[in-house]
C-alpha positions, 0 to 999 in steps of 0.5 A: 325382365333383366337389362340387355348388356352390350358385348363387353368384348369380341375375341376370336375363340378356334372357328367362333368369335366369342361375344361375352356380354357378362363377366364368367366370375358373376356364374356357379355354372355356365351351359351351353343349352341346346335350346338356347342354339336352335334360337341362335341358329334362326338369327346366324347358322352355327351360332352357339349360347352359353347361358350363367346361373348367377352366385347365389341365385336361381337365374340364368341369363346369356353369359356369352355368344359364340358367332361362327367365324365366317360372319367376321368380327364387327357381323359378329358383335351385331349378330350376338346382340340379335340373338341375345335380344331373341332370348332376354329381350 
């Protein structure tokens, strides 16, 4: 089981806020799953997740959470960490 990183930082991205909780450089790829969405959507409505396939490696993980920006910036950050648990947890 891989360990739960806390956000690394919030930035507000056009009507999200971005939470990245792992640097984009650790990836070959980076998607942004429906699957991955629809467990998104039970924590925050409209909620998005970009999930990483890791350099030389067969795993992915959530890269980074994308919160809509009605729920505001410190929700957002309690409610990425909510979603990410969902997935890695």
């Amino acid at each position: 089981m891989t360990s739960i990183p806390e956000p690394k930082a919030v930035e507000r991205e056009e009507e999200y806020y971005h939470v990245r909780f792992r640097d984009p450089d650790e990836f070959s790829e980076i998607r942004t799953p429906e699957w991955a969405s629809d467990v998104a959507d039970d924590v925050e409505t409209g909620s998005k997740v970009r999930t990483g396939r890791r350099k030389e490696s067969d795993d992915w993980v959530v890269q980074s959470v994308l919160v809509p920006e009605e729920t505001g910036k410190s929700n957002a950050r309690s409610q990425a960490r909510k979603i990410i648990e969902k997935i890695e947890g």
